[in-house]
C-alpha positions as CSV (number, residue, x, y, z in Angstrom):
1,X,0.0,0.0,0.0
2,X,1.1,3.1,-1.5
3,X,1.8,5.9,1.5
4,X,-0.1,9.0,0.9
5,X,2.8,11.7,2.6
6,X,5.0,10.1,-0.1
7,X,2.9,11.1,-2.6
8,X,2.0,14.6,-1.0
9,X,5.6,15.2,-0.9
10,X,5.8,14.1,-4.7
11,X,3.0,16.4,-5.9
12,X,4.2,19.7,-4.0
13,X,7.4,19.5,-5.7
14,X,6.0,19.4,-8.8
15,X,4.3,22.2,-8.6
16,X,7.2,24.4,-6.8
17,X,9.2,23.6,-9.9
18,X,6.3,24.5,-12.4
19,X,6.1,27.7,-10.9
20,X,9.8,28.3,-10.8
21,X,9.7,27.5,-14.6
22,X,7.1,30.5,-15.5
23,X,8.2,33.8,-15.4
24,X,7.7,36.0,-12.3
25,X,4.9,38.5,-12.9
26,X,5.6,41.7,-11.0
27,X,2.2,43.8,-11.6
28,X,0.0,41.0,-11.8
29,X,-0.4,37.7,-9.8
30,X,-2.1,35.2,-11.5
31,X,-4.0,32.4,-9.0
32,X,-6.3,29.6,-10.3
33,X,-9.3,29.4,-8.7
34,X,-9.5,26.8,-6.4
35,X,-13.3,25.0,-8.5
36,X,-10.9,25.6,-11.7
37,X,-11.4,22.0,-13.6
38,X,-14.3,20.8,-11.4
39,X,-17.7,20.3,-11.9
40,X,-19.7,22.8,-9.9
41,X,-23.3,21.9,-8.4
42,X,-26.0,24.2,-9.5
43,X,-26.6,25.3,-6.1
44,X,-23.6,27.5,-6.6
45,X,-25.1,29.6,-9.4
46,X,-27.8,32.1,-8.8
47,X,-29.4,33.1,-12.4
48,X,-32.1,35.4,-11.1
49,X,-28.7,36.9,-9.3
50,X,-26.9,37.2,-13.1
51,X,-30.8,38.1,-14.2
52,X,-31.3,41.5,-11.8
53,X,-27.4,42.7,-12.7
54,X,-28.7,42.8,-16.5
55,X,-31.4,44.7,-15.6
56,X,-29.7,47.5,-14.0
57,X,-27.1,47.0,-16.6
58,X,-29.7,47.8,-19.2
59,X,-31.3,50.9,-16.9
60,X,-27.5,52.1,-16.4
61,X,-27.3,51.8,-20.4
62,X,-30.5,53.2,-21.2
63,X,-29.5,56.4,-19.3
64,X,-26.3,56.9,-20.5
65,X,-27.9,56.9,-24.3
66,X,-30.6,59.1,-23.0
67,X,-27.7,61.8,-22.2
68,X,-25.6,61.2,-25.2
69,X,-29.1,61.9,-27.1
70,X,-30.0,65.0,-25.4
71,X,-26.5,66.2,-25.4
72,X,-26.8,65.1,-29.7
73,X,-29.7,67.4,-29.9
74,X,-28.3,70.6,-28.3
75,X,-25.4,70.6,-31.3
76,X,-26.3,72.1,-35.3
77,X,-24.5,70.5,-38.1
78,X,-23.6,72.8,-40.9
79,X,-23.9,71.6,-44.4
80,X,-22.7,73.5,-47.4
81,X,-23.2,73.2,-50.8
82,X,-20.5,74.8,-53.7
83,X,-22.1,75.3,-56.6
84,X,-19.7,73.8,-59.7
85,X,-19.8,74.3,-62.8
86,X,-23.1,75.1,-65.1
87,X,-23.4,72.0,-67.8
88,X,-21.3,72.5,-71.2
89,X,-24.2,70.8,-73.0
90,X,-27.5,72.6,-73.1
91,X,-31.0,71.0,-74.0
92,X,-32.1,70.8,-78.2
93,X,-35.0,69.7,-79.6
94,X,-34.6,67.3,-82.6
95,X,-38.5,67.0,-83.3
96,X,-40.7,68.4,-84.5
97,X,-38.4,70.5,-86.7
98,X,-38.2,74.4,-87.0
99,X,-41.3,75.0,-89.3
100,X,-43.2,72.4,-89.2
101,X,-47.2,72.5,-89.1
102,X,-49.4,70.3,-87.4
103,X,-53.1,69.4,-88.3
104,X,-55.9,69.0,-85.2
105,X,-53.2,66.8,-83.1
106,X,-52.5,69.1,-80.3
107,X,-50.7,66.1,-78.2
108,X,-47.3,65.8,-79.5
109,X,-44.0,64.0,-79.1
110,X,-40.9,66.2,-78.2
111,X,-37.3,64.9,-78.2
112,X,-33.7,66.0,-77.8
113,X,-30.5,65.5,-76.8
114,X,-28.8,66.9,-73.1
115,X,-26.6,66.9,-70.4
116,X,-26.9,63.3,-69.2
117,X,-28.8,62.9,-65.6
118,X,-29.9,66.9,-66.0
119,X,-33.6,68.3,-65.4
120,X,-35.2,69.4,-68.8
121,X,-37.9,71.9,-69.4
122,X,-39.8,72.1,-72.5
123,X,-42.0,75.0,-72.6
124,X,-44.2,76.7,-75.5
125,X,-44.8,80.4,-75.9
126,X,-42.4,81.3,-72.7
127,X,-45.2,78.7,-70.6
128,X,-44.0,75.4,-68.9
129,X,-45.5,72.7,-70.8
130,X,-43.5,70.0,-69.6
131,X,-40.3,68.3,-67.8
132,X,-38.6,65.5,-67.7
133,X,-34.8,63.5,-66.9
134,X,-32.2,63.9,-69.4
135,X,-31.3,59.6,-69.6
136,X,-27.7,58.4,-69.0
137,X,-27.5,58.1,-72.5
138,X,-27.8,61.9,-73.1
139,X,-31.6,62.2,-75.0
140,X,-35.0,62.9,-74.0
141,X,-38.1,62.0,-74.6
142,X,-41.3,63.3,-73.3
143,X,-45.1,64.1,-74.6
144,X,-46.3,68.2,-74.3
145,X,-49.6,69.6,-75.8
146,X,-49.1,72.7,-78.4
147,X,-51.7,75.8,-78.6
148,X,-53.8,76.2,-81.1
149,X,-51.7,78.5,-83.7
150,X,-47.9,79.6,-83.1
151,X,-46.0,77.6,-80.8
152,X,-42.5,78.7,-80.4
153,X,-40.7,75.4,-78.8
154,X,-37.7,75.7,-76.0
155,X,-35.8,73.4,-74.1
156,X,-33.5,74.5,-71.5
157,X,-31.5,71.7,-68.8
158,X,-30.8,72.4,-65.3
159,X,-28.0,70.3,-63.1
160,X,-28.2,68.9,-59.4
161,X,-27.9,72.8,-58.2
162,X,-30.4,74.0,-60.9
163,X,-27.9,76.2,-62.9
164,X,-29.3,76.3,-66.1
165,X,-27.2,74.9,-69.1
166,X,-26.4,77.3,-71.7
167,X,-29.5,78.5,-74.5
168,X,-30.1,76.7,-77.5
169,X,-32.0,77.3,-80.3
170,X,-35.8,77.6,-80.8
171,X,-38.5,75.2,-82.5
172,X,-41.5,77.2,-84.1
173,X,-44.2,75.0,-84.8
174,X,-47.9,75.8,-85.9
175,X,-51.0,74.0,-84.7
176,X,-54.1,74.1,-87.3
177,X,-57.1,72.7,-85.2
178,X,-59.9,73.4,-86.0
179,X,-63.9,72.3,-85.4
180,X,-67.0,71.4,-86.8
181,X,-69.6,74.1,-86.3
182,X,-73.6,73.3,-87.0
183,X,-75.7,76.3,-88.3
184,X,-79.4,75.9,-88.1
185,X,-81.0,77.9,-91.0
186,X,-85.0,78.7,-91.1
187,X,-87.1,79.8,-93.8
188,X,-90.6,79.2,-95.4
189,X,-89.3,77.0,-98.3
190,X,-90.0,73.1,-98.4
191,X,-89.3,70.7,-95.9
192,X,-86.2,69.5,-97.8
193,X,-84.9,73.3,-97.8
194,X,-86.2,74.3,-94.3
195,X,-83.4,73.3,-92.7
196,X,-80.0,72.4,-93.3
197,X,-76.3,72.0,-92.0
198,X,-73.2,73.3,-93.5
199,X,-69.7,72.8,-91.8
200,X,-67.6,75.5,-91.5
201,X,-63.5,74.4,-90.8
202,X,-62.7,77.8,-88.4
203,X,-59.7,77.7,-86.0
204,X,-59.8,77.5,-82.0
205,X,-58.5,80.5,-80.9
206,X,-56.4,80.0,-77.3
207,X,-56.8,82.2,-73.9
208,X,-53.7,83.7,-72.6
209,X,-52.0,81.4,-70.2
210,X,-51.1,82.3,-66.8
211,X,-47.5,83.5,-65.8
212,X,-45.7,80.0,-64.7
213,X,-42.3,79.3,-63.2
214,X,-39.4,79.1,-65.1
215,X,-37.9,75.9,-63.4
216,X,-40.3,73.7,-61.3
217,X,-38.0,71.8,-59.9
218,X,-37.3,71.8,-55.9
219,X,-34.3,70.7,-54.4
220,X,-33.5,70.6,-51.1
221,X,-30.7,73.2,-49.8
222,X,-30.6,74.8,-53.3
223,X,-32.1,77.9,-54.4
224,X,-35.2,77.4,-56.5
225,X,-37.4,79.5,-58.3
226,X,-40.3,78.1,-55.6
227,X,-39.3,77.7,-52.0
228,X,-42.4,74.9,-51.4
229,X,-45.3,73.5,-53.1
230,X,-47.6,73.8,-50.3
231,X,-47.5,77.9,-50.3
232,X,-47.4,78.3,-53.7
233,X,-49.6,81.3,-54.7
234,X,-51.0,81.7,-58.3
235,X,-52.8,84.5,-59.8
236,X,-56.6,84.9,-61.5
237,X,-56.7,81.8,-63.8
238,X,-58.4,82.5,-67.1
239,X,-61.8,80.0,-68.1
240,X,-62.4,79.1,-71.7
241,X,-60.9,78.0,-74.7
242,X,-58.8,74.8,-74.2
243,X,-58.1,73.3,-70.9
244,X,-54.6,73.4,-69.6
245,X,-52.6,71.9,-67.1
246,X,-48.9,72.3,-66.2
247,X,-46.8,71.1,-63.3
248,X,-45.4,74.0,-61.5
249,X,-43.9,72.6,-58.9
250,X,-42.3,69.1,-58.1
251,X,-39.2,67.9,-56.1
252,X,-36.5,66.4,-58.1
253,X,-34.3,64.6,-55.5
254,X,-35.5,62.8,-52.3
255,X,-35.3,59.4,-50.6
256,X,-37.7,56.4,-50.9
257,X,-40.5,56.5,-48.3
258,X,-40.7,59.8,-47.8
259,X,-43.6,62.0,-48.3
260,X,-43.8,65.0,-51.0
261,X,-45.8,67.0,-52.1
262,X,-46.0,68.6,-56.3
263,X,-48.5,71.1,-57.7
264,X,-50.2,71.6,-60.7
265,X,-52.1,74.3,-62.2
266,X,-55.3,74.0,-64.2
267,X,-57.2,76.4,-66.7
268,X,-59.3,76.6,-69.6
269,X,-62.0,75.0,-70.7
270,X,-65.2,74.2,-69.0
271,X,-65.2,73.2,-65.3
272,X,-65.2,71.2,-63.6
273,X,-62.3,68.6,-64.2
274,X,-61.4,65.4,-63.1
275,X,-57.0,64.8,-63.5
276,X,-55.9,61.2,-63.5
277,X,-52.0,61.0,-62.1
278,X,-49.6,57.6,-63.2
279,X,-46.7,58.2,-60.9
280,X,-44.7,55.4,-63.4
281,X,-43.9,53.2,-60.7
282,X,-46.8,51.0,-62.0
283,X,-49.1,51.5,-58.4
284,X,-52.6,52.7,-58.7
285,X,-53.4,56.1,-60.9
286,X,-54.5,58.3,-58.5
287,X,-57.7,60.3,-59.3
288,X,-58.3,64.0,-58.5
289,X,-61.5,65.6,-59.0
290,X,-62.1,70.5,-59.2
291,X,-64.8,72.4,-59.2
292,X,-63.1,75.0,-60.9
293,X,-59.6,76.3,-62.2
294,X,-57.2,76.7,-59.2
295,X,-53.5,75.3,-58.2
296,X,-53.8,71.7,-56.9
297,X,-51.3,70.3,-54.7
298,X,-51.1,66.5,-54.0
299,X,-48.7,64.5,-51.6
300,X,-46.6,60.8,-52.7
301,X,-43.9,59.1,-52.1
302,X,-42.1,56.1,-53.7
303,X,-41.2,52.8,-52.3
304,X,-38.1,52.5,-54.0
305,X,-35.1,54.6,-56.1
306,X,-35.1,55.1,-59.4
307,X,-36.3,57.9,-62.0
308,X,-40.1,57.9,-62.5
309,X,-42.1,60.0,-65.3
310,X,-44.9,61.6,-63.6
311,X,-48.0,62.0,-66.2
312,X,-51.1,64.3,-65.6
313,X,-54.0,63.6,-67.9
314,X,-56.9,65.8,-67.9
315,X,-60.9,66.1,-68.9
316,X,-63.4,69.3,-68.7
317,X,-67.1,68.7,-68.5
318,X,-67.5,68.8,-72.7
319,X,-64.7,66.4,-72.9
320,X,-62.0,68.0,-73.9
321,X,-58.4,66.6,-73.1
322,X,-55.2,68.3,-72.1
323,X,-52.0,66.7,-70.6
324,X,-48.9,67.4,-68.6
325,X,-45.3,65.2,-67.6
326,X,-42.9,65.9,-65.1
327,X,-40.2,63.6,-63.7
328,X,-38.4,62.8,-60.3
329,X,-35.3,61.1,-59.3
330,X,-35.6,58.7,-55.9
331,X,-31.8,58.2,-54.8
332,X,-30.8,55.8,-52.2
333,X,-31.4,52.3,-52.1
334,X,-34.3,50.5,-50.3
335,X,-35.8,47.1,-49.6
336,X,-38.4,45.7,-52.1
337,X,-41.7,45.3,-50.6
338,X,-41.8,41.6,-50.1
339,X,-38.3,41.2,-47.9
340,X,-39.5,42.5,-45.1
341,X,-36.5,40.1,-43.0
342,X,-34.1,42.2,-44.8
343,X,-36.0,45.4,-44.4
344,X,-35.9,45.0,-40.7
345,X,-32.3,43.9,-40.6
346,X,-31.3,46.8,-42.1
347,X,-33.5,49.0,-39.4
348,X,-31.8,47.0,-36.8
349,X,-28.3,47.0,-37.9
350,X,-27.8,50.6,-38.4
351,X,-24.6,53.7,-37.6
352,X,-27.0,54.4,-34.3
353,X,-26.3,50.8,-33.0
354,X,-22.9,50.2,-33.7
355,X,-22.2,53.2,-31.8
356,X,-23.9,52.1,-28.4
357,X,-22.5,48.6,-26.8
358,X,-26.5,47.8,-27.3
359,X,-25.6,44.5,-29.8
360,X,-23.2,43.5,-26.5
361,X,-25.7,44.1,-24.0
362,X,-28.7,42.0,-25.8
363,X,-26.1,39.6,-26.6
364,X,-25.3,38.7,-23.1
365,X,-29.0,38.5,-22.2
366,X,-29.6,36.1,-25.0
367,X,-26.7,33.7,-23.3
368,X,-27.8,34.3,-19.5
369,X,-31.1,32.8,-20.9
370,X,-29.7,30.4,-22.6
371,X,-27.6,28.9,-20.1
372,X,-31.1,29.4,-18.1
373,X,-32.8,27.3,-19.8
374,X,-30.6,24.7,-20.7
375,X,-30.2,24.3,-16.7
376,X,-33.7,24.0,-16.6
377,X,-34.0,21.1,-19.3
378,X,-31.0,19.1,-17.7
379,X,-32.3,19.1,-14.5
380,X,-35.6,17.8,-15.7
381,X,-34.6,15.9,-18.8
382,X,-30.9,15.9,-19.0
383,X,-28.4,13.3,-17.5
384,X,-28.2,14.8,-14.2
385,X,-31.9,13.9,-13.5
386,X,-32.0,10.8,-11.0
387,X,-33.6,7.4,-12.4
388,X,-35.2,5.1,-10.7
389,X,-32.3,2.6,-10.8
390,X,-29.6,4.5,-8.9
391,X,-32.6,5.7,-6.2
392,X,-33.0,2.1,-5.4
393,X,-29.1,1.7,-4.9
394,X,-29.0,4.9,-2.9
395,X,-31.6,3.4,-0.8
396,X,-30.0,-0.1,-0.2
């Protein structure tokens, strides 16, 4: 039989040469816990102990955010924007030609080349009749509606800070529309001769057109011929004639999911009118309905980025047709409408987050509970649970 001092003696010389092997520490003593190795009963472990210090760890951390936001608030950022230089290419119209004459077809095509990714503004007669995007590929491409008579065409392209691009030539065009008029003549003659019709060709003559802004466009931080669609004052609008509509004002550049607001202006014709809008993201058209000529506003927003052709088509009480286009460009990126995971991971996991130990802090409350409740299973279902078997020998 083996004599246990021997082996006492054995063991604690070991260990006093072990430690005179590893280097001396002089700031810092190193001790091994005297459970290191073992197994540990549960008894020793108090979760709803390690449960209440999370708690006032998350108060303590909930605080502290709640100063560094307050203390967030009371500061001003400064952005400012330096204007570069004007585009080199300006806006020209390609068709129609200088000249040509157009027959009862008031709705026409107008096209160009630009400034790629620039704001173009076709108007007719020194009056807006319609904007759109300059593609990456340097054209444009858009649908306007002439006046009866002389039209004198200009395009003109605006950049990211709405300086205008340098003046190009003008288009002269002529409308010839004209209508069908019914004269009712009476007399004493036969039946035959009593009455009849003649149709008479005679041009429709076209009611001055209100004052309109030279660039519709809105961009945030830049200075813009309109400050704000939603105080944008108009003058007496003139009734009669042909119906008109034109966008007056619209905001070019914004994020996705963010609410804006546009406004058109409607005259002529006979009242009242109903607009149709296709925002060109393919979503319902909305419908918009006045009682009489007046500035319309009318709020939207787009789920994702992208450019989008805005079209306005209108109808008075006898019928009569006008239209109007306008464009915006959505920047940023966004999630698509059926990934709503990734939409809410990329809530979740944002520069607001990363700069608070919050990710830590839930982090360690996910393992408290998971050590919690894998405590809980063993004991009732794991190894540790007692069987019948080894009660009976415990007994015995």
């Amino acid at each position: 039989m083996k004599n246990p001092k021997v082996k006492n003696v054995v063991t604690k010389k070991v260990k006093s040469k072990a430690l005179k092997a590893k280097p001396k520490l002089v700031s810092f003593k190193i001790a091994e816990h005297k459970h290191t190795g073992r197994l540990i009963h549960r008894k020793h472990t108090s979760h709803i102990a390690l449960v209440g210090l999370l708690l006032l760890t998350g108060f303590f951390l909930y605080a502290n955010k709640s100063v560094a936001l307050a203390e967030a608030s009371s500061s001003v950022s400064v952005s400012v924007i330096v204007p570069g230089p004007v585009p080199a290419i300006g806006a020209v119209i390609t068709t129609p030609k200088d000249g040509d004459v157009i027959f009862d077809n008031s709705v026409i095509d107008v096209k160009g080349t630009c400034a790629a990714e620039t704001f173009i503004v076709i108007k007719s007669n020194d009056t807006v009749i319609g904007s759109t995007l300059c593609s990456n590929s340097g054209v444009f491409d858009l649908k306007v509606q002439l006046l009866a008579g002389g039209n004198t065409l200009s395009a003109l392209n605006y950049d990211n800070l709405n300086q205008p691009g340098p003046t190009t030539s003008f288009v002269k065009v002529t409308l010839k529309k004209a209508i069908i008029e019914k004269k009712e003549n009476s007399g004493v003659a036969s039946s035959a001769s009593s009455s009849s019709t003649s149709s008479t060709a005679q041009p429709v003559t076209s009611i001055i057109p209100p004052v309109t802004p030279s660039n519709p466009s809105i961009i945030p931080g830049v200075n813009s011929t309109i400050s704000n669609c939603s105080d944008y004052k108009v003058a007496d609008l003139p009734i009669g004639g042909e119906p008109r509509v034109s966008v007056v004002c619209v905001p070019r550049l914004f994020e996705p999911k963010l609410e804006q607001v546009l406004g058109v202006i409607v005259w002529g014709g006979t009242p009242p009118y109903a607009i149709s809008v296709n925002w060109g993201d393919g979503s319902d058209e909305t419908l918009i309905s006045l009682k009489s000529q007046s500035y319309k506003k009318e709020t939207f927003s787009y789920k994702k980025a992208g450019n989008f052709n805005i079209t306005f088509k209108l109808k008075d009480s006898d019928g009569n047709t006008a239209i109007a286009q306008t464009a915006v460009q959505v920047n940023g990126t966004s999630a698509s409408a059926d990934a709503p995971i990734s939409s809410l991971a990329s809530e979740l996991i944002n520069t607001s987050w990363l700069k608070t130990p919050v990710p830590f802090y839930v982090l360690a409350v996910a393992v408290t509970f998971g050590f919690w409740g894998g405590d809980i299973f063993d004991r009732y279902f794991g190894a540790h649970k007692p069987h019948s078997k080894h009660r009976k020998i415990a007994r015995t």
